[in-house]
N, C-alpha and C positions, 0 to 999 in steps of 0.2 A: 548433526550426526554424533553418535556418543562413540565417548573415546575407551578402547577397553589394553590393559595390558595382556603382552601375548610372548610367549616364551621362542625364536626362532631356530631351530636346530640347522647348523650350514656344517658344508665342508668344505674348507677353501673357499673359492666364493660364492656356490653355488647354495643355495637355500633348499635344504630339503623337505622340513616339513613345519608346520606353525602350531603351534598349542595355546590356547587359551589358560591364561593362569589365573585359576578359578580359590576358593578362599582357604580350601584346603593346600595349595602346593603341589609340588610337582616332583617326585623321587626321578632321578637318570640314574642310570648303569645298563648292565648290559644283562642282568638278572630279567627274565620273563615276568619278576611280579610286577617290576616298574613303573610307572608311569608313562615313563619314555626310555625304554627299551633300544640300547643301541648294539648293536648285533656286530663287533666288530675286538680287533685284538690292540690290546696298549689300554682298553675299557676297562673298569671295574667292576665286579657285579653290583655296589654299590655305591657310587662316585659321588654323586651333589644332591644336595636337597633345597629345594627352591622354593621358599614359602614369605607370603605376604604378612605383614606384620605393622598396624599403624598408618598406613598410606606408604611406607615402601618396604620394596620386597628385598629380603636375606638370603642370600649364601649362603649354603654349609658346606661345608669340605667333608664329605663322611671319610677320606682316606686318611686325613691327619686329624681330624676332630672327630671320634667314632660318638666319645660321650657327648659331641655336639655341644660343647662348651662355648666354643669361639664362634663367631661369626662374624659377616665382612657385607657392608650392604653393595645389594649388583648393582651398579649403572647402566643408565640406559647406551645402547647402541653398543658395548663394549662386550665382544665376543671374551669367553669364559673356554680355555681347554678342557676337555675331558678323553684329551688321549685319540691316538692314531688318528689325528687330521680333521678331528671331529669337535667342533665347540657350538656353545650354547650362548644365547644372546638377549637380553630383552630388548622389547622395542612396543614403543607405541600403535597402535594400530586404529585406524579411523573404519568404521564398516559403518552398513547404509542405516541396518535397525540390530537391535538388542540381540545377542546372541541368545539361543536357546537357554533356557534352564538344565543345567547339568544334572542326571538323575546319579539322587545319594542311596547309597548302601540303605538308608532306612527314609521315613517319611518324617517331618518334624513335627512336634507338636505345637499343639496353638501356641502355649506359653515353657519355656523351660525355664527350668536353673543352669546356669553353666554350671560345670566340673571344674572345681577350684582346687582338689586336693586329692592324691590315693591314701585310703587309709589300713593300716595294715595292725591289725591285733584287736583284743577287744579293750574296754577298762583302763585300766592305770598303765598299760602296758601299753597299750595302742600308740602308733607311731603315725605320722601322718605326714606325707611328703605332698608338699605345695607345688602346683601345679601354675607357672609365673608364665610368661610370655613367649620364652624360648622351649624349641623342643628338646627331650630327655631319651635315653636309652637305656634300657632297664636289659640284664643279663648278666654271665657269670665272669665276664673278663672284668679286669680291674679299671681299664680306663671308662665303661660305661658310668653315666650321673648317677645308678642305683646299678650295685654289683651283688648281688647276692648270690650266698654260699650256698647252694642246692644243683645237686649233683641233676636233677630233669632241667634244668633251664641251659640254654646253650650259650655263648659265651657272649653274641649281639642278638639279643634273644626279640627284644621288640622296642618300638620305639613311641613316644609320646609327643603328638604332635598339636601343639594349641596354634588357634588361629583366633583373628574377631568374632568369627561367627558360630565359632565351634572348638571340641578337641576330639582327636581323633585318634585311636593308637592304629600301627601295623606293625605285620609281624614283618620279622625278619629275616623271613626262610628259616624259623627255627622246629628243630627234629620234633618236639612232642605240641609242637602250637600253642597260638594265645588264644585263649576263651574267653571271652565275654556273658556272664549269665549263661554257663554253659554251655555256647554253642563257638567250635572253631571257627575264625576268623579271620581272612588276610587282611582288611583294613575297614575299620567302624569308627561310626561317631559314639564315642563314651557317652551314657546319659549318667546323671545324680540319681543316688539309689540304688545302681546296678553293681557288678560285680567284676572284677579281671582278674584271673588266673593263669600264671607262669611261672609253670614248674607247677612243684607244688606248693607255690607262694599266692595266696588269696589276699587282693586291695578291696577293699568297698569302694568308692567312688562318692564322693563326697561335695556336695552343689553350693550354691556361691549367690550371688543378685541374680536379678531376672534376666533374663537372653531378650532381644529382639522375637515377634512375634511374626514370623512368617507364617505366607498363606498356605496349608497342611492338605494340598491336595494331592499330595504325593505320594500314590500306594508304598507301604511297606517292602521296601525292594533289599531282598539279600543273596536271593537265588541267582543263579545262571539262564533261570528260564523266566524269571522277571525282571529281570538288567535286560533279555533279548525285547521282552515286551516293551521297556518304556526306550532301551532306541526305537522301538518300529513308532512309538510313540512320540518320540524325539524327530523321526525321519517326513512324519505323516504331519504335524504340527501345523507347518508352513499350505499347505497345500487346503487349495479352495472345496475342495471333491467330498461328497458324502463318505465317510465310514460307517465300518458296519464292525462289532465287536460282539464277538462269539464265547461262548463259556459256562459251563455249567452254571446251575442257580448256586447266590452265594459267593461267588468268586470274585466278585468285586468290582464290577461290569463298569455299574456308573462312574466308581472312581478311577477309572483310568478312563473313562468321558471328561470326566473335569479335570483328569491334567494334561489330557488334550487340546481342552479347550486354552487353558493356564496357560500353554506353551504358543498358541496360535496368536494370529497379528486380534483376532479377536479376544482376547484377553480382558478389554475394558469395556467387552458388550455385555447381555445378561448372558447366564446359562438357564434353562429351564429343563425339567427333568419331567416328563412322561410317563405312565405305564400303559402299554397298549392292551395289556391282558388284564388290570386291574377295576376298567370301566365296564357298565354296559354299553354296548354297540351305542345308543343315544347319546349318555353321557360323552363317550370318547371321541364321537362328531365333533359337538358341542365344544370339548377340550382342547381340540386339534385346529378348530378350523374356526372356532368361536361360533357368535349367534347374535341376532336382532333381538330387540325389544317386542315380544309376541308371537317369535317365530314359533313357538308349541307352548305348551300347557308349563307353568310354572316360568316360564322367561321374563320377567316382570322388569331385566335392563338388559342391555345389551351385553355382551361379554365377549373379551378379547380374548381370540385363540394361542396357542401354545405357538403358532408360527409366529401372531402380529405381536407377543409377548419378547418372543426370543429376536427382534428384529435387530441388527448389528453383532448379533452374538451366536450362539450353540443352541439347539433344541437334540435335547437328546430321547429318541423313541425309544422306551426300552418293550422287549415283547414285541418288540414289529411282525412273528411271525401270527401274534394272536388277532391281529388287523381283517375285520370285515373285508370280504371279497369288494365291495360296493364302495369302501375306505381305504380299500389297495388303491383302487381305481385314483380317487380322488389324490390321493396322497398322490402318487404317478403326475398324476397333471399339475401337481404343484411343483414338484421336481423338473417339469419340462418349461414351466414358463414365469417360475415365480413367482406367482398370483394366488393370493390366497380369497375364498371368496364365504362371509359368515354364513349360518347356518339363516335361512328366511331374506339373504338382502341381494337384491341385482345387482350390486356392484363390486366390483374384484378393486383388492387391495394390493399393493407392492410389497414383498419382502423380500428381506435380506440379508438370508439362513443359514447359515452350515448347518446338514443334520447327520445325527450320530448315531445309529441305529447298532440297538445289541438284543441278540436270542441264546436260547438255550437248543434251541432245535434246530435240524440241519435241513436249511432252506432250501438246498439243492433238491436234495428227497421230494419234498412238500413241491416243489414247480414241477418236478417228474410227475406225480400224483394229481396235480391241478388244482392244490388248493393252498397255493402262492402264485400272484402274477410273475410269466416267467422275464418281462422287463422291467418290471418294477426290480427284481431280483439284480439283473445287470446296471443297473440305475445306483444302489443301495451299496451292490461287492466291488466298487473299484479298489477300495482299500479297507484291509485285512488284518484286525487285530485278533490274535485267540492267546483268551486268558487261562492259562493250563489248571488245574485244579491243584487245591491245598496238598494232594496227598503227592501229586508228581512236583511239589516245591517245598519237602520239608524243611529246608533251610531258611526258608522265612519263618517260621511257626515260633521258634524262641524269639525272634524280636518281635512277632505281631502278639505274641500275647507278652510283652514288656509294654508293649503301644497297648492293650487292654486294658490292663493291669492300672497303669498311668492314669489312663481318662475315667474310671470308675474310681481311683485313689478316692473322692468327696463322700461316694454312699458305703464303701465298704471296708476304707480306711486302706494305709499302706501295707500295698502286698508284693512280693517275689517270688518268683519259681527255684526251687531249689534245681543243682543240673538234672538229677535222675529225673524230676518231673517231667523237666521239659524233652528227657528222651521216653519219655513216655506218652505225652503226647505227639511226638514224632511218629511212632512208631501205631498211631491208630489210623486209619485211613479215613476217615473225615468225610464223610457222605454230601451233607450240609457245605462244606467248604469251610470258609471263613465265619460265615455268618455265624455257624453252628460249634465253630470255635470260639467267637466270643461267649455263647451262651451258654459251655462247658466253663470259661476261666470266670465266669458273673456267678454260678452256679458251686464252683470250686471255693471262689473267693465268700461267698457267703457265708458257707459253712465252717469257715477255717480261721477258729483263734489267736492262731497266731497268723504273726508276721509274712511266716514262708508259707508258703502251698510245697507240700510233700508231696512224693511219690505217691503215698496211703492215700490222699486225699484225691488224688489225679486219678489212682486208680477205682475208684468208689464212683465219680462221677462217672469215666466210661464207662464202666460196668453198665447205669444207667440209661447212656446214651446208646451201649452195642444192644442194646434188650429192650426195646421194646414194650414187653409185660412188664418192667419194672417203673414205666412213667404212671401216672394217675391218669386213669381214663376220664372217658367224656362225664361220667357219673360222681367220680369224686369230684373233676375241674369245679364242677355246676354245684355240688351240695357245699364245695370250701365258700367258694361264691359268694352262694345264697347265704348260707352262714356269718358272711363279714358285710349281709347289705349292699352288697353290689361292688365294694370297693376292693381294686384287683392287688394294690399293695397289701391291702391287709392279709387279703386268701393269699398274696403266694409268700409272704411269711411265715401262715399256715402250715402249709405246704412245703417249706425249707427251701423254694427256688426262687430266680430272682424275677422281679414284674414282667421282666421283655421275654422269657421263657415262657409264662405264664400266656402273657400273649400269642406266641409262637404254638403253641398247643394246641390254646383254643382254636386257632385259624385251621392246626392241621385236623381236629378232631369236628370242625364248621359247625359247634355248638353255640346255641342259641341261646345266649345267657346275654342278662342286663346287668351289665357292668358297665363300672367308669374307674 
């Protein structure tokens, strides 16, 4: 059984509640932004900072060490005051299997740089404050590590929190906030490249060696209505039960299928990914349920379906409402007895499936109507994930396109959103969702000499994306085309946009052009 450190909060002798001390730390006071929140008098609003460091975990005293200068490592089992009868304790804790994955303010990427440095000015003038192993607090009193004279920054304005795995700043309840690449923030993981402002003091952020390469199935989470999604995602993990995840097109359906999966005891099965509306009815038989050697015309081997594929692991349908009436059915009986049986063979197979079922359409409607089975429907809804769309979570939008931005760095070289940008893209309502964000920041990023993506250049794109008449129709797609020989880099070169746009067109305009 693996052993995990866990933070105990008691009073007197009675143990009130237990926390997981995960690699960022753990802020107490009696402040609502906390961590651990103690709602009681003789408390500070911010008292102790409890952060892993090395294989053991540090003490801070925020009351006597505000700059966080000092620190004191905690022992185990040795309860810690923090006022009116209330103390803190670490302790070993033995549980049966791995605690869940803790969902972060953002998603990580495959490979990072750590943040080793802020760097503040540009040139010969540029100052650069090291980023070492202890955390810092940046504001205008004098005992903070970095005190600066600017009348917008409040006196413990935010603080800089390095760990193994990461750095993190939050703020500190302070009156104008900490931004991060433009967007307010009460506590983020810093990337290299990015930007923090407070006051009106501007750091770059400055990277270091390679970070560890976690697995990056973790939706971009900054919102309130995407922390609600990945607890239900968090809560639903464990459990054996079909889900069903609802959400406009775009919105990111499958990837919070795989961090479903990522978080579930099946973790170390496969995941296999579905389209139930991208096949024809044959095909999607075939897909789902496999097939024999000669069962119809072109089967020349046999082929393992999406169930006997995904066996110990996740099969995710996505489009489950596009499912043949005749493939409702079947699918049904697979859910009822776990037998999956190929496409030409008398014999039924065992599996052993979680499936993940995600639509854009509202099933309920469709089984009022008759053209959803209405048990297959109660089979599919025991558990309920709906992914709200981009325009009701603008608060993710500045870090999902830093995460865009990031992962195209190799074709279009390094770019950032200046802030007005990114309240510019806030501020469009996003039809496409996600999808159709990345295809505005691939499509910004192409055109844009420099370094930053402006305002000018954010605006010039939407223009394009709110109009319609302003894309290239089915007649130019086909003549750039035919003009570069069939090859789609070259026309959407051409053409000023980037190849997956180009794609995107063609599919919405279902023009018949030979490309590769």
């Amino acid at each position: 059984m693996p052993i995990c450190d866990v933070l105990c909060l008691s009073r007197g002798d009675v143990r009130v509640r237990t926390f997981p001390l995960g690699a960022h730390g753990l802020e107490v006071g009696s402040d609502p932004d906390c961590d651990i929140a103690v709602h009681a008098s003789g408390v500070l609003s911010r008292a102790l900072l409890v952060l892993p460091a090395g294989g053991t975990v540090y003490l801070y005293d925020l009351a006597i060490a505000p700059g966080l200068t000092d620190r004191a490592v905690m022992p185990i089992d040795r309860p810690v005051s923090i006022g009116a009868g209330y103390s803190i304790t670490r302790s070993k804790a033995v549980v049966e299997s791995s605690p869940p994955a803790r969902t972060e303010l953002l998603d990580r990427f495959p490979v990072a740089l750590r943040p080793i440095a802020l760097v503040q000015g540009r040139g010969r003038e540029a100052q650069a404050l090291r980023i070492a192993d202890r955390p810092l607090s940046i504001g205008a009193d004098p005992d903070n590590a970095v005190a600066l004279s600017d009348r917008a920054v409040s006196r413990f304005h935010c603080r800089i929190e390095p760990s193994e795995q990461a750095v993190v700043v939050r703020d500190l309840g302070s009156t104008n906030g900490t931004w991060v690449d433009g967007v307010r923030i009460r506590r983020l993981e810093l990337r290299p490249g990015g930007t923090l402002r407070v006051g009106r003091t501007e750091f770059r952020v400055a990277g270091g060696g390679r970070a560890e390469a976690p697995p990056s199935v973790t939706p971009v989470v900054a919102s309130s209505a995407m922390l609600a999604v990945m607890a239900d995602v968090d809560r639903f993990a464990r459990l054996p039960w079909p889900a069903l995840i609802r959400g406009e097109t775009g919105v990111g359906k499958e990837l919070v299928a795989r961090a479903l999966h990522e978080r579930s005891p099946r973790r170390g099965g496969p995941f296999v990914g579905l389209n139930g509306g991208g096949l024809p009815r044959d095909l999607i038989e075939s897909e789902l349920f496999g097939h024999e050697r000669g069962a119809f015309t072109g089967a020349v081997q046999s082929h393992r379906g999406a169930f006997e594929q995904a066996h110990g692991g996740t099969l995710f349908l996505d489009e489950v409402a596009e499912l043949p009436s005749d493939l409702q059915t079947r699918l049904l009986r697979v859910l009822e007895s776990w037998h999956v049986r190929r496409v030409g063979s008398e014999f039924e197979r065992n599996v052993d499936v979680r499936l993940v079922c995600a639509t854009h359409r509202d099933l309920r409607r469709m089984v009022q109507e008759g053209s959803f089975r209405a048990d297959l429907y109660y089979r599919i809804h025991r558990l309920v994930i709906d992914v709200p769309a981009l325009r009701h979570r603008t608060d993710d939008i500045g870090p999902l396109a830093n995460h865009f931005l990031s992962s195209m760095a190799g074709e279009v070289g390094s770019k950032r959103m200046s802030a007005k940008a990114v309240w510019r893209l806030r501020a469009y309502s996003w039809p496409g969702n996600v999808r159709e964000l990345r295809n505005a920041l691939e499509l910004a990023a192409v055109g844009c000499d420099s370094s930053i993506i402006d305002e000018d250049r954010v605006d010039c794109v939407l223009r394009q994306l709110a109009d319609p008449a302003a894309r290239p129709n089915a007649g130019i797609l086909r003549r750039a085309i035919e003009e570069h020989g069939g090859n789609l880099s070259a026309a959407a070169r051409a053409l000023g946009i980037p190849r997956s746009t180009l794609r995107d067109r063609l599919r919405d305009v279902s023009s018949p052009v030979d490309a590769r």
